[in-house]
N, C-alpha and C positions, 0 to 999 in steps of 0.2 A: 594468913593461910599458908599451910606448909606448900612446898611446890611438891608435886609430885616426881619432879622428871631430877635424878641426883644431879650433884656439880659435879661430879665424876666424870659423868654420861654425858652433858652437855658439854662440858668440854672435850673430851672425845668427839661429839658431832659437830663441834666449830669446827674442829681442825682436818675434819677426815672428810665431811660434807663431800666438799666438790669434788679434789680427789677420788671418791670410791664412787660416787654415780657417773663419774665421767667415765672411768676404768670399766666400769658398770656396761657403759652406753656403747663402747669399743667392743665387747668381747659379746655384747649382745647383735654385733653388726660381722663381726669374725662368725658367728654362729649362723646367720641367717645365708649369710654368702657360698659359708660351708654345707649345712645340710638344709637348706631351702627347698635346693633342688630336687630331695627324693622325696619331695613329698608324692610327686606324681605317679610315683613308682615305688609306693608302699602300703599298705593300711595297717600298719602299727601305732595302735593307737596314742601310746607313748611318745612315739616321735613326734605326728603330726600335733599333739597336745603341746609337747616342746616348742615347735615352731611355731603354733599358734599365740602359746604364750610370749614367747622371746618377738614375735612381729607387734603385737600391742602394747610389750615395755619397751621396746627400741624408742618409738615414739614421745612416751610417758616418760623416758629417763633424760631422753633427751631436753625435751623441754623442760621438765624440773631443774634439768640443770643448769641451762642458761638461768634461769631465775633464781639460782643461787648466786651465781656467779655476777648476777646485777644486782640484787642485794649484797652482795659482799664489796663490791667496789666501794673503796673510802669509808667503810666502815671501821678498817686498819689505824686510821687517822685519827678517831677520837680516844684511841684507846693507848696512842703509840708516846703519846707525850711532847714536846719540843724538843728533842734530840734531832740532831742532826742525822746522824748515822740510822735512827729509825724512819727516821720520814724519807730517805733514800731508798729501804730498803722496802718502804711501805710502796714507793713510786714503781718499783722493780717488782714487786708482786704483783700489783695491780697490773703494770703492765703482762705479765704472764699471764693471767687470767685475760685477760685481752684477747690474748693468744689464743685461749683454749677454745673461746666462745665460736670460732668459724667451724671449728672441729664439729662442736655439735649442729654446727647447717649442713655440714657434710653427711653428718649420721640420719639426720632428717631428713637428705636428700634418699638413702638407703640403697642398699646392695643391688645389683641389676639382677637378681633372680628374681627376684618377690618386691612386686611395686603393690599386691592387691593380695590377699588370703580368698575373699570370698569374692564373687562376680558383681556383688553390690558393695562391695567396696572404690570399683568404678563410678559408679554413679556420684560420690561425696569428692571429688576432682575439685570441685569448687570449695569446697572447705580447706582443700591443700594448697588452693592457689592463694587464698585468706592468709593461710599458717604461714605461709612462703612470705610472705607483706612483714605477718607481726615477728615473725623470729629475722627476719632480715631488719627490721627498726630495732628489735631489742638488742640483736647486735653491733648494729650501729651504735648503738647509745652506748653499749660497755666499751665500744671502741673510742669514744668522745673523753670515755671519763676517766682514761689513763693518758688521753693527752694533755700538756704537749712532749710531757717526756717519756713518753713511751717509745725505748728502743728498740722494742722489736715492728714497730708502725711496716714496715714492709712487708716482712712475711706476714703479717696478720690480716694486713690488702692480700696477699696473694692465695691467703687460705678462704677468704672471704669471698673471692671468687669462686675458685672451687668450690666451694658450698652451694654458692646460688647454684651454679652450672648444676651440681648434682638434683637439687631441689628443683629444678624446673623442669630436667629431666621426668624425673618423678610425677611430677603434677600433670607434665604433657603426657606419658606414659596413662597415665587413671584415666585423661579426658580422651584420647583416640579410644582407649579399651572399652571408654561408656556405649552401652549398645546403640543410644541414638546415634551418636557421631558415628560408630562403627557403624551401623547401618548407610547414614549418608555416604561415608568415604566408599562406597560402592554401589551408592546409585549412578547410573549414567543420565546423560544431558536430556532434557526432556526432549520426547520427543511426539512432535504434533499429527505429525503422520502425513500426507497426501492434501496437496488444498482440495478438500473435496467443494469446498463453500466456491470457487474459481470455475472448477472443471463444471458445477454443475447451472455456474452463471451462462459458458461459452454452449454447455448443451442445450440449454432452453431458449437459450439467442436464437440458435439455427435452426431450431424447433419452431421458432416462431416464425421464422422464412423458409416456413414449407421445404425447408431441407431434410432427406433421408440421412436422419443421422441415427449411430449406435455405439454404443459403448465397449470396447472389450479391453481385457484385460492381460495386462503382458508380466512376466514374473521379472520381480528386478532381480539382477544378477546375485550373486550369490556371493557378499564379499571375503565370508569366510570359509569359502569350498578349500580353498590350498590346506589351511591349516587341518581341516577336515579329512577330508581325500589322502593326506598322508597315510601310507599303510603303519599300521598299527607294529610294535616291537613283537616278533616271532622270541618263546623260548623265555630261558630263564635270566632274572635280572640280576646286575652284578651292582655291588653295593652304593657306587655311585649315583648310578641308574634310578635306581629305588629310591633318594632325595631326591632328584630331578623330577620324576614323577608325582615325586606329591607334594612336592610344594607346586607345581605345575595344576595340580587338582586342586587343590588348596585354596591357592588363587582363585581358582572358578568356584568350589563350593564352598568356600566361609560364609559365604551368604545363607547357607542351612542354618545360622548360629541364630540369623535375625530373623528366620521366615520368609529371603525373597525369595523368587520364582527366579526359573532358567529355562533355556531355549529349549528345544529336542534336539537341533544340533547340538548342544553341550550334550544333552541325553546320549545322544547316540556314538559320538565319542570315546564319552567315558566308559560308556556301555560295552562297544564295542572293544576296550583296553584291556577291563577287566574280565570279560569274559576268552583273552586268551590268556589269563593268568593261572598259573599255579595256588593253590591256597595256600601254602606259605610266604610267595610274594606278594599276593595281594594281602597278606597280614601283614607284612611287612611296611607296603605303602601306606596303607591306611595307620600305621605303627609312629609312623612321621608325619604324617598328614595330620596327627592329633596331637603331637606334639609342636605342629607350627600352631595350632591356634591354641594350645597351653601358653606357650610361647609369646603369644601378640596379647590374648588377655591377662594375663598374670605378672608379665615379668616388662623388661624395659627395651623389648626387641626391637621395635619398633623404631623408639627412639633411636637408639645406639646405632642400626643398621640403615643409615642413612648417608648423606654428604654430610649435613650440617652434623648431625650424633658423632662421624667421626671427627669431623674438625674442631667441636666443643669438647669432646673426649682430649682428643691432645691437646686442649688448653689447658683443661681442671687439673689433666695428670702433668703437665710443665707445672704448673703454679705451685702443685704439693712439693714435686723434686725439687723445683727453685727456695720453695719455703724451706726446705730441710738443709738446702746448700747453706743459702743465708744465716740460719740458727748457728749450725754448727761451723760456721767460718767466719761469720764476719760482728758478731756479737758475743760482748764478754757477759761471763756465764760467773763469774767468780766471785761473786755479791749477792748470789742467790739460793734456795735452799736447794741442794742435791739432788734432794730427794724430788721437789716438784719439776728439775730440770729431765731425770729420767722419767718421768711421765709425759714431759713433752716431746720427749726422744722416740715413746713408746709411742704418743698421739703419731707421730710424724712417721714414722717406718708402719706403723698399723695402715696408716689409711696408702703409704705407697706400694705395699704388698697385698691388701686387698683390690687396690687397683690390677694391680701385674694379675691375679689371679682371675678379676674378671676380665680383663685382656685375652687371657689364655682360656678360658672359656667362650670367649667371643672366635677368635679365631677357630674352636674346635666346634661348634657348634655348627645344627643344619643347616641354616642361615650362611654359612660362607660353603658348605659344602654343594648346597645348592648354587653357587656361582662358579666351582668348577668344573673346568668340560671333562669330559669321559676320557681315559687314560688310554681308552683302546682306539680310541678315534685320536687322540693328542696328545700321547705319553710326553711325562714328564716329571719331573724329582717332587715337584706343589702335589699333580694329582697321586702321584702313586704314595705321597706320604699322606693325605689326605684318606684314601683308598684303603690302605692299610690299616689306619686307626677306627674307622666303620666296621673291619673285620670285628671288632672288640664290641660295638652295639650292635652286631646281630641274634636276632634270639637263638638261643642253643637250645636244645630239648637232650634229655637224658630219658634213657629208660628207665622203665618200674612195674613191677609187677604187680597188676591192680587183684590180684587174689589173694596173697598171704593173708590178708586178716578176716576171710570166710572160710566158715568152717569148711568141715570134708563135704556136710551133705548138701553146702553150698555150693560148691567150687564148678565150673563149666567143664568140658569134658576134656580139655585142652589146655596148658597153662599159656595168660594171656599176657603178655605186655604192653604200655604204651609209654609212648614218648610224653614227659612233663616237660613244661616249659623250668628253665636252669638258668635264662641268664641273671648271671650275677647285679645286684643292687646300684652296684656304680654303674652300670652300660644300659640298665634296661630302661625303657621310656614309659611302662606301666606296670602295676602291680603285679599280674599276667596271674592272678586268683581270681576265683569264685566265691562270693559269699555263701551259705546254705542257711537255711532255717527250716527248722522241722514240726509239722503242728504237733504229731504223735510223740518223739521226742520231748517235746516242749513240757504235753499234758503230763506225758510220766516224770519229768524232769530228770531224761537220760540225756546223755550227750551222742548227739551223732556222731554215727564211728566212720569216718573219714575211709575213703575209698584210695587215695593214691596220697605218697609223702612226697610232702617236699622235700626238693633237694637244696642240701644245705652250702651255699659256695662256698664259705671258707671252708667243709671237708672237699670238697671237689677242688677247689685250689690245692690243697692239702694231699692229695691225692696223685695231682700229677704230678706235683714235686717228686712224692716219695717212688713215682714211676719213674720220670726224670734222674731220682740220684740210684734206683734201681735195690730200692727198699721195702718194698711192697708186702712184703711180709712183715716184716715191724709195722708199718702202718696196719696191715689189715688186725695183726697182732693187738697194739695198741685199741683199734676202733671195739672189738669183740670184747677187751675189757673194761672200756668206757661203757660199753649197751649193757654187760652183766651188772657193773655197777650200780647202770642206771635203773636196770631191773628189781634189785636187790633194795636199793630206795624207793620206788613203785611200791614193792608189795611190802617193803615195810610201812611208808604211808597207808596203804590202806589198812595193817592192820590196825594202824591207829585210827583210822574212823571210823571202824569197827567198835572198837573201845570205847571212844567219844561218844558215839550212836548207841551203844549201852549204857554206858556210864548219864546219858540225857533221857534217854528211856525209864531208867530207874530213879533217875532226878524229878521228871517228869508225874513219875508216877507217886512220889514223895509229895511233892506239892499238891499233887491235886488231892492227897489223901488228907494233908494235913487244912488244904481249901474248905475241903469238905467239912471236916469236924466243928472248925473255925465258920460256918455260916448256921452251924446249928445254936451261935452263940448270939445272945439277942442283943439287937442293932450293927453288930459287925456284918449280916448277911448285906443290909443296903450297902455299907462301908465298900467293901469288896464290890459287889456287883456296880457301884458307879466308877472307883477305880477302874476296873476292865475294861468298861466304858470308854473311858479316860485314856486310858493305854489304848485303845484299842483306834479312837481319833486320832492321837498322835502318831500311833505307827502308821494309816491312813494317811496324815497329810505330811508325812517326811516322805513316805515311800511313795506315793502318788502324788501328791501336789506338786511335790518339788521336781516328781520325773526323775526322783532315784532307782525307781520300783524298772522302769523302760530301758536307763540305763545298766543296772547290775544284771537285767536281764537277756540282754544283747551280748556283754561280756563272756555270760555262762552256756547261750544257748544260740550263737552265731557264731559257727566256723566257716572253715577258711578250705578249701577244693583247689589245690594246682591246676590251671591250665592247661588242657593233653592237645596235643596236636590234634589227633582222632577228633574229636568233638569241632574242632575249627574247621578242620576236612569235611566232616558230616554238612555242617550249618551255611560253611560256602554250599557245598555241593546242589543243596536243598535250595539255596537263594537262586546260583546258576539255572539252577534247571527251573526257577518261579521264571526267572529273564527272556528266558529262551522261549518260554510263553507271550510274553509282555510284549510283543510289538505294536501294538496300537495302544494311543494312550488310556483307551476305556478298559482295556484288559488288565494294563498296570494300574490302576486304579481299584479295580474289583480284587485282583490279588493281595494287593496290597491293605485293604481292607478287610480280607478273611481271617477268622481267628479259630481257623480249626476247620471249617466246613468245605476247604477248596481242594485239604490233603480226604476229608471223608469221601467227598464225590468224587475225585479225579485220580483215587486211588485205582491203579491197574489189577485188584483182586477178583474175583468172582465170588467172594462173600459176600452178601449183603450186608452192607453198614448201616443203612437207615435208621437203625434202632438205634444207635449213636447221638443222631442229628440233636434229639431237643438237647441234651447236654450240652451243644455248641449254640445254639442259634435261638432256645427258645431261655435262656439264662442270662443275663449282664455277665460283663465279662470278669469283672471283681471273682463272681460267684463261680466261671465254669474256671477261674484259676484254682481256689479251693477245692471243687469239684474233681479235679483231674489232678489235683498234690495231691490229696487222701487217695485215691483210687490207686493212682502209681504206688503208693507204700502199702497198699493193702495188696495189689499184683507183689509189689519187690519182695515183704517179710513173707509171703504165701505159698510159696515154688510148688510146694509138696513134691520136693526132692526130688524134680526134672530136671534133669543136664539140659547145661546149653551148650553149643557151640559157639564158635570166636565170634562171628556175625550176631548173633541173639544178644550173647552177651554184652555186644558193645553201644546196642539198641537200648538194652538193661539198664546200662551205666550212662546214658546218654539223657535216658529219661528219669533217672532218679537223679542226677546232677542238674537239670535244668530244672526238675518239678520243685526243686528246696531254692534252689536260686531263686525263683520266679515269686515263690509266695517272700521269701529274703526280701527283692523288691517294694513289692504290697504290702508286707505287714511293717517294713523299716527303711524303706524311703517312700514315705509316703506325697513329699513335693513332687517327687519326679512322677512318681503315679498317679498324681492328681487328675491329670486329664482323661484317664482310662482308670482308676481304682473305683469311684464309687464307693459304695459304702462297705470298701472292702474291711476296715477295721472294724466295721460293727460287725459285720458279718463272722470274720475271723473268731471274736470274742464272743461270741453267741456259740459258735460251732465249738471253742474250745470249753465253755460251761458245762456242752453236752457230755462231749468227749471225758472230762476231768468227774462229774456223775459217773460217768457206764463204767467208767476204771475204777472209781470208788465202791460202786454196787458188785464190781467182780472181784474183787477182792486180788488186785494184780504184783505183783511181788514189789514188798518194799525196798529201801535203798541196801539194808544188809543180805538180803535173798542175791539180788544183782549182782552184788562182790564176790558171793559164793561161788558165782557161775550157775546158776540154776538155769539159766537158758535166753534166749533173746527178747527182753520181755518187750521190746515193740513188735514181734512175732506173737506173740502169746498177745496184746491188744491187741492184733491184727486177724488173728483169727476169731477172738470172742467177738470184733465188729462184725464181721462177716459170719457167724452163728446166729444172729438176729432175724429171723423171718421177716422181711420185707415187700410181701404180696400186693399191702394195700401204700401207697404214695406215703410221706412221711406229711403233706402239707395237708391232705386231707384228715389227717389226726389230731395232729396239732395245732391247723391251723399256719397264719400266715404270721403271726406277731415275730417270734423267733424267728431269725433269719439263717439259724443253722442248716449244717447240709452234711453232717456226717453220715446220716443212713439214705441220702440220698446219693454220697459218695460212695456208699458200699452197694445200693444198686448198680453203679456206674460198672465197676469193677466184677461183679457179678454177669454180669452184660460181655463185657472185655472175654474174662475166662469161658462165656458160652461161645463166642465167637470164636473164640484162638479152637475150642476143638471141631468147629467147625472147617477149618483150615487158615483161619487168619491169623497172619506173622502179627500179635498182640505187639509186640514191645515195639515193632520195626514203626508200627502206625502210631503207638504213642509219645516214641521219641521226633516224630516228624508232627504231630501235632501238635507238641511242646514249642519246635522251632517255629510254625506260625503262632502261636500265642504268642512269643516273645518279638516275634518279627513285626506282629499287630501293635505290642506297646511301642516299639521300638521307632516307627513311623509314625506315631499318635501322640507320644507325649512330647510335652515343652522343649524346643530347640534348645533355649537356655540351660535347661534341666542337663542337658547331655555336657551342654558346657560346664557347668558346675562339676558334674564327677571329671574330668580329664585331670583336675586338681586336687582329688581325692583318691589317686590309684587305678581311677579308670574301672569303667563297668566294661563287659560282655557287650551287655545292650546298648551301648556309643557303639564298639563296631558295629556292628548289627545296624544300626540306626548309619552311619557312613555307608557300608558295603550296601546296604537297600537304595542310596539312594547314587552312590557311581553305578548299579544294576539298572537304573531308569525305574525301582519300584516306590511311588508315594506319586503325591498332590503338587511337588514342585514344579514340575516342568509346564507351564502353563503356558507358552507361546510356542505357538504352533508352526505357524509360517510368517517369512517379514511380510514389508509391504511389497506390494501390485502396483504395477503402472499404469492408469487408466489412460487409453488412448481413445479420443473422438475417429469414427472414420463417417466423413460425409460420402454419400452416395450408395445405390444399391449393394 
């Protein structure tokens, strides 16, 4: 039997094997160390794919490669002959590979960014403690089979510690981050309460010798009033402050992660903190406060940031410098291949310079910033350089003009700006985007046209160089011929899809001509029609089975909304003033519950809203999200060329940014929505069947109309929705089978625009019912859920889900008062 695999190639793979997966396994541990960290503060899909991949072959190369390296031990030896000179040098190899094998318990042990990718990657601790057993005997055992001459036996002891230290690191790292244990390490001592089983033996004694006795109740003191009764920080907080603060909250609310309960005293606390906060520092705290429990579930904080994490840290990192002194000082190297010796040079400076860098991230990180004291209370050269370098992770906001890309007869009466969130990629702790998803978009298969640009940092770095060297006209010079160019490319691509789109148009219509002729041919009519078939299952179970069809769909029709200040302004303000309601816990409880009906009734209008109501309270809630995404895009594309003012306007854009995010949510992350979605995806798909009919039946401009500029055609859907006579219900016609709600979202909307000339501020009350729907998922779905996205870029709705519950609003705070003293008093 011929071999398949050349002798060319197999020789090639003897000799380059260990070599290139060890090389392999280093620059996959250089990568994770390096860009691990943005994952929480990007949603590019490309990178977090990179990382994802590069953390599951770290592992995989790793271990392959020990097990070449144990297969290869003395395999040298049968092949080397009874020379002298080769069985030396066979002894000198093996022992190198010796060498090599601690390297990969050190890559297994892996980078202190990323101990976990996903939250249930916690949970499998016990399988890393297993891995830890078997790759620490396999390494033992290569280490056995180059003795007794193996010269390098010390540094290979000293890298072999190192390795374990990092590997246990690691595995203790997964089992604190696993929710149970996390749960535990923050329960307190049980606690049995008052012997009542005592007090009420001594009451019934005395009872029974005709003694007046009664019972009353005395409050035990109060052990945490000091901490309490501190007056709260007046004004605004300076950068050091803003760590101390929330890891300080942190502390008290990590427990949201796992669902415990908290006192009112913490309630009233935090309550009280947060509500003399500015909305940018309280985005700020809550900015860190998500990145300590990124931090404790993800990476190896925990560990590291202890006694013991530092005092095993400086042993791993001695043992690697000691390995590399010994190599290069006290062992000849001059009987060996070259080439394998700078790979050992490479192992040995790789893992002592990824060390120094996660050093130097350890020291820069919140974790130590949190243990220095305030500069203004305790100046000094730590804190003020400390201080300093936080200047660098505060978020920036730039300006931008959210009207340039609306036409004239859109535009508000006033030109508007708002601040987008700017900071740059290195410093930022979140994404600081918005997903959107659009149903009307979707069905026409246009792309939502994006309301504010991001701002790009390296032109922003770029920028203030060229202010700095006082160039500013070459740069602006330069940037004005980069946008022409880029323009000039734009419309040359489209006219090529133009082209394309004709050129498949009349292919299109080639084929079917020639289909047609071709089935008036007898027995090819069955031929063809089972083909189709045919084709028509296979595109079906690529595009849907596989979940290609969901994926290139997200790609094409989920953008990306910068961050604006405004909006985070708005969304505290609205929670502050829910708080400022919530002083008993029954009222924080009902607010907190509302998902629309608490802004209808408690609005200060003299409109009647009523007519409102069933849309919130007699729908699920899946259903009044869809309900109120359509109706907002049938208000947004419908103006009929009303100016607004700055205030309308920022209602406008408040509630079309929240109405595409919200269904963004519900139609694609559907885990986290599970607790409040419902049967929101059928629902979705039923509504979008309707929708993708009524566009077909109107005959809505195709994709080359679009490019011509023919006009807005989710304006032209939006008006033919709302052209539909809607008198009689849609469920009494149809029926309840379809769970669509398009022309029941264009009653909604019909409703809206009767009310607005009535006198109702339409947009003001629908971007404030936005923020209770989202405030309702945001306290209702899965704690876990929240923790899953901090490691994906970070959602909206995690703040939103934090700032609700430092506000005192949700189901957490369930202990009321401590215990009571019961005192017997005999006599009248």
């Amino acid at each position: 039997m011929v071999d398949p695999i050349p002798p060319e190639v197999q020789k090639v793979w003897d000799k380059w094997n260990i070599r290139g997966t060890i090389l392999f396994s280093l620059s996959l541990q250089t990568f994770l160390v390096l860009l691990a960290p943005y994952r929480k503060s990007t949603r590019k899909r490309l990178l977090i794919m990179l990382i994802w991949s590069a953390y599951l072959l770290a592992d995989a190369a790793a271990n392959f490669t020990v097990g070449l390296i144990s297969n290869n031990q003395g395999s040298g030896s049968k092949k080397s002959g009874s020379s002298t000179s080769k069985s030396s040098s066979h002894h000198s190899n093996d022992a190198l590979l010796a060498f090599w094998a601690p390297f990969l318990l050190l890559h297994l042990g892996g980078p202190d960014t990323i101990t976990a990718f996903a939250l249930e990657d916690n949970e499998l601790w016990l399988r890393h403690l297993l891995g830890l057993g078997f790759q620490a005997v396999a390494t033992l055992y290569v280490f056995a089979q180059s003795l007794p001459k193996n010269r390098f036996w010390v540094p290979t002891v000293l890298m072999f510690v190192a390795g374990t230290i990092k590997y246990v690191e690691r595995t203790r790292a997964l089992y604190l981050a696993s929710l149970d244990r996390f749960r535990d390490s923050m329960l307190k001592e049980a606690d049995p309460g008052p012997n009542y089983a005592k007090l009420m033996e001594e009451y019934a004694s005395k009872r029974d010798n005709k003694l007046p006795t009664r019972i009353i109740m005395i409050p035990e003191p109060d052990k945490e009033a000091r901490a309490t009764d501190m007056p709260v920080k007046e004004g605004k907080l300076n950068n050091l402050e803003v760590v101390h603060y929330a890891y300080k909250y942190f502390l008290i609310f990590k427990g949201l992660v796992v669902d415990l309960i908290f006192s009112f005293r913490e309630r009233n606390e935090s309550r009280e903190f947060f509500k003399k906060r500015k909305p940018i520092d309280a985005l700020r705290v809550i900015e860190v406060e998500l990145n300590f429990i990124y931090e404790v579930l993800y990476t190896k904080v925990q560990v590291v940031h202890s006694a013991w994490g530092y005092i095993f840290r400086c042993v791993a990192f001695s043992s690697i410098v000691a390995a590399l002194s010994i190599f290069h000082f006290r062992t000849r190297k001059h009987d060996l291949n070259q080439f394998d010796v700078g790979i050992t040079y490479t192992l040995l400076l790789g893992a002592v310079v990824l060390d120094l860098i996660a050093l130097l991230m350890l020291i820069f990180s919140d974790w130590t910033f949190a243990t220095i004291k305030d500069p203004d209370s305790n100046p000094g050269i730590r804190a003020w350089l400390f201080s300093s370098f936080l200047r660098f992770r505060m978020p920036r906001w730039r300006s931008c003009d959210c009207t340039t890309a609306l036409k004239p007869e859109e535009k508000p009466i006033e030109r508007i700006n708002h601040k987008v969130l700017s900071t740059p990629i290195l410093f930022r702790r979140w994404s600081g985007s918005l997903s959107s998803f659009n149903l009307i978009s979707y069905c026409l298969q246009s792309h939502t046209r994006r309301i504010h640009k991001f701002t790009r940092w390296p032109l922003v770095i770029a920028k203030d160089i060229s202010t700095f060297l006082r160039i500013d006209a070459c740069f602006d010079f330069a940037v004005d011929l980069i946008k022409k160019f880029t323009n000039a490319i734009t419309g040359l691509l489209s006219c090529v899809i133009i082209v394309l789109d004709f050129i498949n148009n009349k292919v299109s219509t080639a084929i079917t001509y020639v289909v047609d002729k071709l089935n008036h041919i007898t027995g090819l009519h069955h031929v063809i029609k089972k083909t189709s078939i045919l084709c028509g299952h296979v595109r079906t179970f690529i595009m849907g089975s596989m979940g290609l069809k969901d994926f290139i769909d997200e790609i094409l029709y989920v953008s990306r909304e910068p961050f604006t200040k405004e909006l985070w302004e708005f969304i505290f303000d609205e929670l502050k003033t829910k708080a400022n309601h919530a002083d008993d816990p029954e009222t924080a409880k009902r607010i907190s519950a509302a998902r629309g009906e608490w802004i209808i009734v408690d609005s200060d209008t003299k409109v009647d809203r009523s007519s409102l109501m069933p849309y919130i309270t007699d729908v699920q809630y899946d259903e009044s999200i869809i309900l109120w995404h359509i109706a907002t895009d049938l208000c947004y594309y419908t103006s009929n060329g009303k100016k607004l003012d700055k205030e309308s306007y920022d209602y406008l854009e408040f509630s079309k940014l929240l109405s595409d995010y919200m269904l963004y949510l519900l139609i694609w992350q559907p885990t986290m929505m599970s607790a409040v979605g419902g049967i929101g995806k059928i629902r979705f798909r039923d509504t979008y069947a309707e929708a993708d009919r009524f566009f077909a039946s109107r005959g809505l401009p195709s994709l080359v109309e679009k490019l011509k500029g023919s006009g807005s055609v989710e304006a032209k859907a939006c008006e033919a929705i709302l052209s539909v006579t809607t008198n009689v219900k849609p469920v009494a016609v149809k029926g309840d089978r379809s769970k669509s709600v398009l022309f029941d979202a264009s009653m909604l909307a019909q409703e809206l625009n009767r009310l607005e000339g009535e006198g109702l501020d339409k947009w003001k009350l629908m971007s404030r019912v936005w923020v209770e729907l989202m405030s309702y998922a945001a306290s209702h779905c899965r704690a876990n859920t929240h923790a899953q996205q901090v490691s994906k870029g970070g959602e909206l709705i995690t703040f939103i889900w934090l700032l609700m519950a430092h506000f005192g609003l949700g189901e957490q705070f369930q202990i009321n008062e401590g215990h009571a003293r019961a005192k017997l008093i005999v006599g009248k």
